[in-house]
DOKETOR-12367 format. One record per residue (C-alpha): residue number from 1; residue in three letters; z negated, y negated, x. Coordinates in steps of 0.1 Angstrom, whole numbers, plus 5000, padded with zeros to 4 digits. Layout:
BEGIN
+-----+------+------+-------+------+
: pos : code :   up : north : east :
+-----+------+------+-------+------+
: NUM :  ala :    Z :     Y :    X :
...
+-----+------+------+-------+------+
END
This chain:
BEGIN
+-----+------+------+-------+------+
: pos : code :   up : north : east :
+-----+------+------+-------+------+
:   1 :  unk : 1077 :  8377 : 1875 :
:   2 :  unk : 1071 :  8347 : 1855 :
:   3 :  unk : 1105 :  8338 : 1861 :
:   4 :  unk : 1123 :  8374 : 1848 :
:   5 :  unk : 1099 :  8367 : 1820 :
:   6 :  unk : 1116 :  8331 : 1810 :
:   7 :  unk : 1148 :  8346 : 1817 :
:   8 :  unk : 1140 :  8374 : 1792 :
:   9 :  unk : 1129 :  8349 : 1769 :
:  10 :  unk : 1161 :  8328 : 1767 :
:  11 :  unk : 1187 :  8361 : 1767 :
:  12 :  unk : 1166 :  8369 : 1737 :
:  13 :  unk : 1167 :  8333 : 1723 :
:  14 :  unk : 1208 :  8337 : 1731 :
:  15 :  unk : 1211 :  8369 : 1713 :
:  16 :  unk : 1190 :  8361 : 1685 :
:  17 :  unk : 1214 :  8332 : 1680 :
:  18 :  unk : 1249 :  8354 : 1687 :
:  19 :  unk : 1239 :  8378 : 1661 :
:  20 :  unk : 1226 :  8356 : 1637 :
:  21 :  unk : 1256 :  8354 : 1607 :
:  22 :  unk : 1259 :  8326 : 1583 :
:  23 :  unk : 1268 :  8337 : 1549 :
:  24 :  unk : 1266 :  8326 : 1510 :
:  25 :  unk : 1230 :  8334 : 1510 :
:  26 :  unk : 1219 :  8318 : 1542 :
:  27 :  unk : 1242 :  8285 : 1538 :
:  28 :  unk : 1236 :  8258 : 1516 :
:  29 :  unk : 1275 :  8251 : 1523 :
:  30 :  unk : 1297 :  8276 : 1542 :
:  31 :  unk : 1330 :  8265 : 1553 :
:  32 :  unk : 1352 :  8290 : 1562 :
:  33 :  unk : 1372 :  8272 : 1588 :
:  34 :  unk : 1337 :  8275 : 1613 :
:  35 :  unk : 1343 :  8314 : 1615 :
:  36 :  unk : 1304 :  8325 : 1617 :
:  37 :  unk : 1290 :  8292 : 1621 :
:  38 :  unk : 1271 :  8274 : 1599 :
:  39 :  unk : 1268 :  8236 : 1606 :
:  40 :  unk : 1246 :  8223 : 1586 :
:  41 :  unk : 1207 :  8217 : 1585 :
:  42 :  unk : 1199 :  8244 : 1560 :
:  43 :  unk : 1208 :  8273 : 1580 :
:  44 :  unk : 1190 :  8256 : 1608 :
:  45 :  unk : 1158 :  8257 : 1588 :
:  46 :  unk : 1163 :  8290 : 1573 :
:  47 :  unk : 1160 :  8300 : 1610 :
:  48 :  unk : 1135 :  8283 : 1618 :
:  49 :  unk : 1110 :  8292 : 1589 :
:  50 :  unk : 1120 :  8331 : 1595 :
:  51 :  unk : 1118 :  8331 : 1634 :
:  52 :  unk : 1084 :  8301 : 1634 :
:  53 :  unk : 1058 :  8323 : 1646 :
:  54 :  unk : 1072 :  8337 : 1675 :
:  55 :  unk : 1091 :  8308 : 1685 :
:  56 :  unk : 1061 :  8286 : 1686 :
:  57 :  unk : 1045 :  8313 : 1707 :
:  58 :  unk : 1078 :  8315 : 1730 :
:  59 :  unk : 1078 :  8280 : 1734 :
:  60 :  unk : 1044 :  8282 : 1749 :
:  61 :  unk : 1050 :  8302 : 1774 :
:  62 :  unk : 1078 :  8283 : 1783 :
:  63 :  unk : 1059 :  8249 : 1786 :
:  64 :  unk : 1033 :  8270 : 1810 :
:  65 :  unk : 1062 :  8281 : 1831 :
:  66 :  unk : 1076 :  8250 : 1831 :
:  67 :  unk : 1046 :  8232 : 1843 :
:  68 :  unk : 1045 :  8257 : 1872 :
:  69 :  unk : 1078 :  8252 : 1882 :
:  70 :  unk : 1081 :  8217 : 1881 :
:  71 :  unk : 1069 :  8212 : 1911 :
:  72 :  unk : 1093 :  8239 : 1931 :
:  73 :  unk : 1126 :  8223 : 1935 :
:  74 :  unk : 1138 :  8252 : 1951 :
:  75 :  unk : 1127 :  8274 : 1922 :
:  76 :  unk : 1144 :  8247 : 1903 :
:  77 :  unk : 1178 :  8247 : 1917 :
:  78 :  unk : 1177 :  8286 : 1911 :
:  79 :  unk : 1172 :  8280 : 1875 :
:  80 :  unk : 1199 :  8253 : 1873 :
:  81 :  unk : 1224 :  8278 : 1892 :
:  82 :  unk : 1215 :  8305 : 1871 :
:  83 :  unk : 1217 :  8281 : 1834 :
:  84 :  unk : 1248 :  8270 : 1848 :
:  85 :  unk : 1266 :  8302 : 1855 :
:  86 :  unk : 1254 :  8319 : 1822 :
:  87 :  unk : 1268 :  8286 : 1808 :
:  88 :  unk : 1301 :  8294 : 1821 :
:  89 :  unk : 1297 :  8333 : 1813 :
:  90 :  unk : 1294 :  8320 : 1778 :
:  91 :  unk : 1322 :  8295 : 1775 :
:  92 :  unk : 1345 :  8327 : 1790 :
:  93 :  unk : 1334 :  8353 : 1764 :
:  94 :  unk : 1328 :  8330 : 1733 :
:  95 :  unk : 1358 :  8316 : 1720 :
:  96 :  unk : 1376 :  8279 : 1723 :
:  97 :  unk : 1372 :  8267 : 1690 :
:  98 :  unk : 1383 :  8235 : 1698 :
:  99 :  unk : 1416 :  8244 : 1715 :
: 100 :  unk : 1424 :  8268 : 1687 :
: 101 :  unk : 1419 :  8247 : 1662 :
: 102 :  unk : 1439 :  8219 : 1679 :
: 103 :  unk : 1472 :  8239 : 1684 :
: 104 :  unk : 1467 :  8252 : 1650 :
: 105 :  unk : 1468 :  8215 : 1640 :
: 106 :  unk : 1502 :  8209 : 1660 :
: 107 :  unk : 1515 :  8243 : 1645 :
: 108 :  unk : 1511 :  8225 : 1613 :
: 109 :  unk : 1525 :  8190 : 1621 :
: 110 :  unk : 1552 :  8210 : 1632 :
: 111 :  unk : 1555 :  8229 : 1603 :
: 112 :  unk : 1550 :  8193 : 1584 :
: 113 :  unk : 1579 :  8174 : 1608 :
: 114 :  unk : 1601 :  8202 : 1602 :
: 115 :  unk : 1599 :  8197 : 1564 :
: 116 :  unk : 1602 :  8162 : 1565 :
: 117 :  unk : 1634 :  8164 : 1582 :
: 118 :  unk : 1647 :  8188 : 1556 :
: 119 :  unk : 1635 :  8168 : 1529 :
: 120 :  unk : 1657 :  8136 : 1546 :
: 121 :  unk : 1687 :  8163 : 1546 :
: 122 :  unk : 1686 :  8172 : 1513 :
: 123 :  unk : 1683 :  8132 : 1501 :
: 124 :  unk : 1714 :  8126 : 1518 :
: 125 :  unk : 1733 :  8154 : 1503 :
: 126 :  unk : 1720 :  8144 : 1470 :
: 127 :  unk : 1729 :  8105 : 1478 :
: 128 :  unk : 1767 :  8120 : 1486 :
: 129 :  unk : 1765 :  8136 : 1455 :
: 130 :  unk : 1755 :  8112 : 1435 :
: 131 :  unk : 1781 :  8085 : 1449 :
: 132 :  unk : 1807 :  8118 : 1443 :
: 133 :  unk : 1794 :  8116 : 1401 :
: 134 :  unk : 1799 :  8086 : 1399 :
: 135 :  unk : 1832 :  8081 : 1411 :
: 136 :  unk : 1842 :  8112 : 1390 :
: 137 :  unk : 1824 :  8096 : 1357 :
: 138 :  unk : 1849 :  8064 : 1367 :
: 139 :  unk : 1878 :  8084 : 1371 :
: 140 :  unk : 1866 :  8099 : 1338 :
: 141 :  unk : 1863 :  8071 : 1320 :
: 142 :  unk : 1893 :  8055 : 1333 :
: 143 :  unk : 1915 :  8090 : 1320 :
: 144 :  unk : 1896 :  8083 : 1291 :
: 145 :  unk : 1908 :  8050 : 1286 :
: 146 :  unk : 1945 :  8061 : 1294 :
: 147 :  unk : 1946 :  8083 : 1269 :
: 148 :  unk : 1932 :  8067 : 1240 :
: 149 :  unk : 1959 :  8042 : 1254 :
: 150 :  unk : 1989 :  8071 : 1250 :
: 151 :  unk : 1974 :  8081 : 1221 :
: 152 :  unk : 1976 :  8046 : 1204 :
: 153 :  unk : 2011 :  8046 : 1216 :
: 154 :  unk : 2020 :  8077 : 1205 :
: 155 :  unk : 2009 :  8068 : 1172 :
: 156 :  unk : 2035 :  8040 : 1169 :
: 157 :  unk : 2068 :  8050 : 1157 :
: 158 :  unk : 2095 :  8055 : 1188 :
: 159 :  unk : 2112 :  8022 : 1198 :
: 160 :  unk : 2133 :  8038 : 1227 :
: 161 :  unk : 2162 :  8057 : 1212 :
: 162 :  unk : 2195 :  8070 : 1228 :
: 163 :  unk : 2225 :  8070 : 1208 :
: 164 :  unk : 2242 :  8101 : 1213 :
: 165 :  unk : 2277 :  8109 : 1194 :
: 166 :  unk : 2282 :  8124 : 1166 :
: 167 :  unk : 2320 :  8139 : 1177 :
: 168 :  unk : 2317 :  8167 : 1197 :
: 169 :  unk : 2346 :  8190 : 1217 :
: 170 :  unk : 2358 :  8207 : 1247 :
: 171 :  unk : 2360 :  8181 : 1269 :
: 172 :  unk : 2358 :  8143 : 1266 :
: 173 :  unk : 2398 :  8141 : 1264 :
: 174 :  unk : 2394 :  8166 : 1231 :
: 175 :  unk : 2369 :  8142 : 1218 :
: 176 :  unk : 2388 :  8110 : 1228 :
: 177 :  unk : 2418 :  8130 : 1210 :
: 178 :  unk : 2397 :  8130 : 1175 :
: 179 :  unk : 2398 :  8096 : 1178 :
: 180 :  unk : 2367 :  8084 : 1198 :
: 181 :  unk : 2371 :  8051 : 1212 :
: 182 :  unk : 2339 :  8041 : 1223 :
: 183 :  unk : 2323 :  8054 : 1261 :
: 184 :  unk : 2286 :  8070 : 1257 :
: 185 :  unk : 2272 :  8102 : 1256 :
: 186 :  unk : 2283 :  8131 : 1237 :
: 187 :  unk : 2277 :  8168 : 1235 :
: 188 :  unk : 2307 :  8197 : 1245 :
: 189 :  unk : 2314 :  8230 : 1246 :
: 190 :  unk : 2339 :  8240 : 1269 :
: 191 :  unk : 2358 :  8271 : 1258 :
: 192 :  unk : 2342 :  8304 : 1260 :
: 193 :  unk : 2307 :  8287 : 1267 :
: 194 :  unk : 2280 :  8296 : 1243 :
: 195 :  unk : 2259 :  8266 : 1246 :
: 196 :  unk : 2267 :  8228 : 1242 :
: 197 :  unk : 2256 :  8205 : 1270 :
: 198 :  unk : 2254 :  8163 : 1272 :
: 199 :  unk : 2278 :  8145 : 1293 :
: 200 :  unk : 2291 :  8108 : 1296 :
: 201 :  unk : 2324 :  8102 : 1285 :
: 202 :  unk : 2343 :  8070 : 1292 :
: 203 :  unk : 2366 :  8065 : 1272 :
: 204 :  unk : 2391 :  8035 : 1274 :
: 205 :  unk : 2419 :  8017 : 1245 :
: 206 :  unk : 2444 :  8040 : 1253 :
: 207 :  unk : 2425 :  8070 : 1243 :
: 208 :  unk : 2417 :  8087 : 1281 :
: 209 :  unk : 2389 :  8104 : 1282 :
: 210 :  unk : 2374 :  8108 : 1313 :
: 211 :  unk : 2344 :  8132 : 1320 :
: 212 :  unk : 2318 :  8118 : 1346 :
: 213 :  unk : 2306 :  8143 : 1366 :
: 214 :  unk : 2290 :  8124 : 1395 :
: 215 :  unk : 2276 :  8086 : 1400 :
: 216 :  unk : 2263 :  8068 : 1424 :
: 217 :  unk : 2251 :  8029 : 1423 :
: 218 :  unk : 2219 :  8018 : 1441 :
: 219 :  unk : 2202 :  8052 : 1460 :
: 220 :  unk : 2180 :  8054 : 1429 :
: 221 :  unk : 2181 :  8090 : 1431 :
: 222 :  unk : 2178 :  8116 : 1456 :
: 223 :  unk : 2206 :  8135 : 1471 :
: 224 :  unk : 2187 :  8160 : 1486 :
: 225 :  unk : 2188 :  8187 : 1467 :
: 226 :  unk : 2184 :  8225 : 1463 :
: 227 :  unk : 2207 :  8249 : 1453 :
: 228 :  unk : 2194 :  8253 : 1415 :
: 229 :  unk : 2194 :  8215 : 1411 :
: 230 :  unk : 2228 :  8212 : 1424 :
: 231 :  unk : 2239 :  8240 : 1399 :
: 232 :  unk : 2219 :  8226 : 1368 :
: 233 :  unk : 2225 :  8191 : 1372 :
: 234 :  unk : 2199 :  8166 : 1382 :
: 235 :  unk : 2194 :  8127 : 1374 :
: 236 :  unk : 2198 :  8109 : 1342 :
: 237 :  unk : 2223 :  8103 : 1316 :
: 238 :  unk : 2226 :  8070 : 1301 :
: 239 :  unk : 2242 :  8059 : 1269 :
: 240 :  unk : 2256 :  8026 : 1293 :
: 241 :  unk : 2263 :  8050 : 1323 :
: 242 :  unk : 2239 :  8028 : 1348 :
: 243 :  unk : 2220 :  8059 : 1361 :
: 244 :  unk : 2225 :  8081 : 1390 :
: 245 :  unk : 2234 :  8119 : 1385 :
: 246 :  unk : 2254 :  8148 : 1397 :
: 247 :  unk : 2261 :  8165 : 1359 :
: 248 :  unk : 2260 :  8202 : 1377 :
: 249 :  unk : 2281 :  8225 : 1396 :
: 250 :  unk : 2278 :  8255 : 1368 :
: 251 :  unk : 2292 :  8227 : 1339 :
: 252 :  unk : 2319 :  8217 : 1359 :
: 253 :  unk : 2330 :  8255 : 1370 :
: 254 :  unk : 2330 :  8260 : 1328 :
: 255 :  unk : 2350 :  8225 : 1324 :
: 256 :  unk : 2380 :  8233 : 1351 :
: 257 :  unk : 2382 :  8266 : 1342 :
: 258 :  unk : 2380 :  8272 : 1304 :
: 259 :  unk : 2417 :  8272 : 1297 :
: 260 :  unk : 2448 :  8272 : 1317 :
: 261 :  unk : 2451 :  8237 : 1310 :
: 262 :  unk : 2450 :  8222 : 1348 :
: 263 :  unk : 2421 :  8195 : 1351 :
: 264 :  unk : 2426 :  8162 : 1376 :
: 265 :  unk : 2400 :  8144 : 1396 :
: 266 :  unk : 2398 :  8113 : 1401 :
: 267 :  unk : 2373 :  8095 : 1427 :
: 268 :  unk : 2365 :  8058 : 1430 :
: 269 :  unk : 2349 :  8041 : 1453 :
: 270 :  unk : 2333 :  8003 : 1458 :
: 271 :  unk : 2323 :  7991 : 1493 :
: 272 :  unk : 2298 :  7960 : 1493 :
: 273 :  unk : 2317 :  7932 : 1493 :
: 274 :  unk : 2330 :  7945 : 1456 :
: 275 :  unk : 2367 :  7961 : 1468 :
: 276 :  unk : 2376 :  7994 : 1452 :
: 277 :  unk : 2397 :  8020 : 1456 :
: 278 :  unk : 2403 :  8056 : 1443 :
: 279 :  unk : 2423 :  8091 : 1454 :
: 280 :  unk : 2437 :  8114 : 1427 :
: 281 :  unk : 2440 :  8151 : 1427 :
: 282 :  unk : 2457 :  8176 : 1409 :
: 283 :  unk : 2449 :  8205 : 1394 :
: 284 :  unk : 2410 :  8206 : 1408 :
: 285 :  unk : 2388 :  8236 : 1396 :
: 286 :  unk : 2360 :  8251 : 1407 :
: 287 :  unk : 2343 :  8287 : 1412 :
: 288 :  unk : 2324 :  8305 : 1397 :
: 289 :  unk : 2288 :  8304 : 1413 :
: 290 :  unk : 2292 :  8345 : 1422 :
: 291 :  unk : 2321 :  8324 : 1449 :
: 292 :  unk : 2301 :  8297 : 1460 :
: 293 :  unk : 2313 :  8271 : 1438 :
: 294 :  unk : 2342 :  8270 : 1458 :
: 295 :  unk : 2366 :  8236 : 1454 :
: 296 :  unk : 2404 :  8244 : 1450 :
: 297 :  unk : 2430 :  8217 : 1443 :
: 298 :  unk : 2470 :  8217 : 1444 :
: 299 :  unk : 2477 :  8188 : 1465 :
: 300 :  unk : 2467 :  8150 : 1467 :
: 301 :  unk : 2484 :  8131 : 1437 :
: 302 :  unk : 2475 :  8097 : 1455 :
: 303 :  unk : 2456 :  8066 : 1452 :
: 304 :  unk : 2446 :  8036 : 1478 :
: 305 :  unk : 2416 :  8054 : 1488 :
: 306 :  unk : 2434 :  8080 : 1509 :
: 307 :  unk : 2432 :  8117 : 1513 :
: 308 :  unk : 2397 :  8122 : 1529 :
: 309 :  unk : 2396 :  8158 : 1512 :
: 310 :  unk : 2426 :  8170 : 1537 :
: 311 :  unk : 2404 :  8162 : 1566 :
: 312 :  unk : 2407 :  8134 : 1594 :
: 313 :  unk : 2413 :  8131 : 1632 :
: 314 :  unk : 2383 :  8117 : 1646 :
: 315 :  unk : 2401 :  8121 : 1678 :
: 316 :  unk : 2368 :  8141 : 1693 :
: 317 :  unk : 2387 :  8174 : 1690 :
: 318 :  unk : 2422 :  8186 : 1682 :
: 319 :  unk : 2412 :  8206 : 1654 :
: 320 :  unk : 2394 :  8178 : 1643 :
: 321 :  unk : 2418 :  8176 : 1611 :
: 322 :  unk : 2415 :  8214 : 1603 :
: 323 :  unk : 2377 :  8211 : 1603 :
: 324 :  unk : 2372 :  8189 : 1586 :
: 325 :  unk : 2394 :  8194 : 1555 :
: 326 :  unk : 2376 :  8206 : 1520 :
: 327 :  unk : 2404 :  8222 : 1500 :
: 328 :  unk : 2391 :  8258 : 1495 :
: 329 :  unk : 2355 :  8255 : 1508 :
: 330 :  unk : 2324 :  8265 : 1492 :
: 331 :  unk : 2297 :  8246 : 1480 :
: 332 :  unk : 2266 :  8246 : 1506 :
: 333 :  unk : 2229 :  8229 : 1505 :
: 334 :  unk : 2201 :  8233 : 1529 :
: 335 :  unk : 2189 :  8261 : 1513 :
: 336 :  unk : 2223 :  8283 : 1504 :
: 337 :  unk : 2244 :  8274 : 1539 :
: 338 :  unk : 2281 :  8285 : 1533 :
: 339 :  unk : 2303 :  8258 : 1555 :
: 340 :  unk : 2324 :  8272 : 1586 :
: 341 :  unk : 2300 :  8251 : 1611 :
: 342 :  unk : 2271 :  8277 : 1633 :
: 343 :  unk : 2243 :  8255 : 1620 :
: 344 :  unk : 2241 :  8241 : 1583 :
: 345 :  unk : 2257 :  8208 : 1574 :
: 346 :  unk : 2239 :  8203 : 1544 :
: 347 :  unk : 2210 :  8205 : 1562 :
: 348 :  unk : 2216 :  8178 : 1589 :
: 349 :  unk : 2232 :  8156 : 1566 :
: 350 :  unk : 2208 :  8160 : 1538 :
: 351 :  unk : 2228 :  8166 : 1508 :
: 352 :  unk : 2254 :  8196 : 1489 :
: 353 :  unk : 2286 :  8192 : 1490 :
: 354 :  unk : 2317 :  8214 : 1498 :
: 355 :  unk : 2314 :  8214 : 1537 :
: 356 :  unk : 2339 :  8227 : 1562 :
: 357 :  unk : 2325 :  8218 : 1599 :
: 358 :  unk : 2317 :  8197 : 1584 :
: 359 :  unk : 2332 :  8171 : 1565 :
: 360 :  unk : 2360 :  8135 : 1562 :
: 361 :  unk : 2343 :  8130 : 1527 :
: 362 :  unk : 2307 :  8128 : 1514 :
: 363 :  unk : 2301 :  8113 : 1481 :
: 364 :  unk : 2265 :  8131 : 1481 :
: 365 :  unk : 2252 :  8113 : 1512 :
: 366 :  unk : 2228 :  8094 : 1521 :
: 367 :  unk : 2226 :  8058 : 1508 :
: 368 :  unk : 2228 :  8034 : 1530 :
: 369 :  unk : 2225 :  7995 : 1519 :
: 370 :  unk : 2250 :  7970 : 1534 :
: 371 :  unk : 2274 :  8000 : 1540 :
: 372 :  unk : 2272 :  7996 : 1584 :
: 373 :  unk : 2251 :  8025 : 1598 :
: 374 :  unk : 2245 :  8043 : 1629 :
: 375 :  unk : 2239 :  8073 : 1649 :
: 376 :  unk : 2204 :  8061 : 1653 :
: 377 :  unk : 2199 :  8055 : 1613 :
: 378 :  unk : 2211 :  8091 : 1607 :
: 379 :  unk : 2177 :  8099 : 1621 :
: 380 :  unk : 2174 :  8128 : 1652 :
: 381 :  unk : 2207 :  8150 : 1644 :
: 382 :  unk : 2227 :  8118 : 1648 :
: 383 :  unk : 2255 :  8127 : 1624 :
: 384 :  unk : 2273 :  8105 : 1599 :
: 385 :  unk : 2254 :  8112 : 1568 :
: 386 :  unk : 2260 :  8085 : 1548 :
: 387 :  unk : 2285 :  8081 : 1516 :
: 388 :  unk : 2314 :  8084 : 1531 :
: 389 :  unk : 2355 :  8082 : 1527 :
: 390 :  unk : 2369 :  8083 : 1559 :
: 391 :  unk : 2408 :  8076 : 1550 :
: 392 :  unk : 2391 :  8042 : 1537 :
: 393 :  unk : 2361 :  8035 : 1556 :
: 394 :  unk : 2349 :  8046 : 1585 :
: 395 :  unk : 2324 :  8077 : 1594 :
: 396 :  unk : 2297 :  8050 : 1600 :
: 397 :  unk : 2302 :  8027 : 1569 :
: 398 :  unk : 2283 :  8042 : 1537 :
: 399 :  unk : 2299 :  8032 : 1500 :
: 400 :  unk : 2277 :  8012 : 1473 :
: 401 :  unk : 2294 :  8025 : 1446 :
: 402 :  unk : 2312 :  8060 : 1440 :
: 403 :  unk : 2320 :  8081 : 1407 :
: 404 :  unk : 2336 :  8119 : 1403 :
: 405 :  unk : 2355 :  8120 : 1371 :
: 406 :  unk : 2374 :  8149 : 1350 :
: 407 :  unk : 2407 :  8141 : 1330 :
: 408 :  unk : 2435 :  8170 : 1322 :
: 409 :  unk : 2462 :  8165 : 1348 :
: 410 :  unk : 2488 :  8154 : 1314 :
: 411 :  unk : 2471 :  8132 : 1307 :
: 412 :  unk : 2469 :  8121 : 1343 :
: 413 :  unk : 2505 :  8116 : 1349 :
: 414 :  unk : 2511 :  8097 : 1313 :
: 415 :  unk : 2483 :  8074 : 1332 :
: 416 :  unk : 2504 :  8071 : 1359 :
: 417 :  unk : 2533 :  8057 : 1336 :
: 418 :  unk : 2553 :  8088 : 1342 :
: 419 :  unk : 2561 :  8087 : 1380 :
: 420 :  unk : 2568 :  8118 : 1387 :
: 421 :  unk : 2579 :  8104 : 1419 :
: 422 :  unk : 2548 :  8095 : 1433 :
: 423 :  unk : 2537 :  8129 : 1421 :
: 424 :  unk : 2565 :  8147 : 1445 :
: 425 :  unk : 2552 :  8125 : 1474 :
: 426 :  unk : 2520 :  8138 : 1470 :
: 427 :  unk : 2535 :  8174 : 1471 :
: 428 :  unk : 2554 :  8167 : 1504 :
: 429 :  unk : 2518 :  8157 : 1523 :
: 430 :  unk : 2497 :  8184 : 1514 :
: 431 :  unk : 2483 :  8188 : 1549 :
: 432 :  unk : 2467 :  8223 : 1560 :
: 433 :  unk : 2467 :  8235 : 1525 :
+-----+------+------+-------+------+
END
């Protein structure tokens, strides 16, 4: 009896406790993060002075029991069971505030790492950034200084001038023929042309006039062209004639064709060791572009060079000759392929020129210095690309030096001192033409 009575007493001490609430009133300081809790001393005397009376009274009873049990181990060991398993009734329905609060601590270290590391990001993308502005601001400034630079240059009054001729005409012969004496660049007009253009005339004592239209002298320019550049012209004009250029497949259709005045051309050549040589031929025109550009001639006049244009026998094939002649073929680059050959010559030997299958002569190739290539210089395709004139040089031997020049065929044959002779020769070996 005594014993339901104690037991009574503490279920009551245990509720009174569970249901007390800590609030603002009852609190001297409530912190939230305690749930209904209140741990500090004033809520424990606020209890205290409300429930004094009966708990004095309470805790006399409980000494009175206490004395009677003391001296009942068995009793005791009841009590202790009991205690012990409300204990652990309580810890199961009351809950871990410890444990919650410690994961909800890891939840935010978490939370804290994870910023951390995206703060560490975010400094790096702003260190690359940075590095990137100030690169640009020294690019900047260094633009900056170049063109304050050009500006102060352009400010000066031009010191690079080129003399261009005041005599103009159809051709350099016609401008040679009003008395021009001195080689440089001047402006013509072919016949039924409406625009001028600029070519290099070279013009000797005697009064021939010979339009360049194609040099080469040290690979300074590329070869390997398209088919607009080959038809406008590419490379540069020089009043002293020491650049490389091809003048331009369209001015040289207007110059061969503009009358029925029948044009000559002459090629030279120099190897490196400083020999030369040249071929001659007569009446040379070419095409309109609607035809390719396609090269016609009347025969081979003649010249020490030999007649590469009539083709050559390698002595691979028996129609080695045939194939390789140029009379009559059109004009073919690696992008506008119009040669007899199933692939593209222009392609494998990098440069326009008026290809058969494909060629005995290549003033367009590629330059090769000391003249002596190989298949395994030509690069993959193996083919001779270099600049060559097989009637003087071989397929694998590449000229230094090479020009492509316009004269009227009169005034070719006055050159020639009149030998009408030599002419006729030429007219006996005109090959496959």
């Amino acid at each position: 009896m005594k014993f339901s009575i104690w037991v009574s007493l503490l279920a009551f001490l245990f509720s009174t406790c569970t249901a007390y609430v800590a609030t603002r009133d009852n609190c001297c300081i409530l912190d939230e993060r305690f749930g209904n809790y209140c741990p500090t001393t004033c809520g424990i005397a606020d209890f205290l002075n409300r429930y004094q009376p009966e708990t004095d009274q309470y805790l006399q009873v409980l000494e009175n029991m206490l004395e009677q049990i003391s001296n009942s181990s068995a009793l005791t060991d009841q009590l202790f069971n009991q205690i012990r398993n409300a204990n652990i009734l309580d810890r199961t329905t009351q809950p871990n505030v410890v444990t919650t609060y410690t994961q909800k601590s890891r939840d935010i270290i978490n939370e804290v790492t994870r910023y951390e590391n995206t703060i560490v990001n975010h400094e790096n993308t702003i260190q690359f950034l940075t590095e990137m502005v100030v690169s640009n601001n020294d690019k900047i400034a260094a633009l900056k200084q170049k063109t304050a630079q050009l500006e102060a240059q352009c400010q000066r009054p031009c010191q690079d001038t080129v003399q261009i001729q005041e005599l103009t005409g159809r051709d350099c012969q016609d401008i040679a023929n009003k008395g021009a004496r001195q080689s440089g660049l001047y402006f013509i007009r072919p016949q039924k042309t409406k625009e001028q253009f600029l070519v290099y005339c070279e013009i000797d004592q005697a009064g021939n006039g010979w339009t360049i239209i194609q040099r080469r002298l040290d690979g300074s320019e590329d070869f390997r062209k398209n088919w607009i550049q080959y038809k406008e012209g590419f490379g540069h004009l020089s009043p002293n004639d020491q650049t490389e250029f091809w003048l331009g497949n369209e001015k040289t259709h207007l110059i061969t064709t503009q009358s029925a005045v029948p044009y000559a051309l002459r090629i030279e050549l120099e190897d490196w060791s400083g020999q030369r040589s040249h071929a001659d031929y007569a009446h040379f025109k070419l095409g309109a572009e609607a035809d390719k550009y396609r090269m016609i001639y009347a025969f081979f006049v003649g010249g020490d060079a030999g007649d590469a244009f009539d083709g050559f026998d390698f002595g691979d094939d028996p129609s080695d000759k045939f194939f390789t002649s140029h009379n009559g073929m059109q004009f073919s680059t690696y992008d506008s392929d119009n040669d007899k050959y199933d692939g593209n010559c222009a392609e494998q030997d990098g440069s326009g020129w008026w290809m058969n299958r494909c060629h005995a002569g290549h003033l367009n190739g590629k330059y090769y210095r000391g003249g002596d290539y190989t298949e395994k210089d030509a690069g993959p395709s193996g083919y001779d690309n270099g600049i060559i004139w097989v009637t003087w040089r071989s397929r694998w031997y590449s000229m230094k030096k090479t020009s492509m020049k316009l004269i009227p065929f009169s005034r070719l044959a006055a050159l020639e001192g009149g030998q009408t002779g030599e002419i006729k020769q030429g007219l006996g070996n005109r090959g496959d033409i």
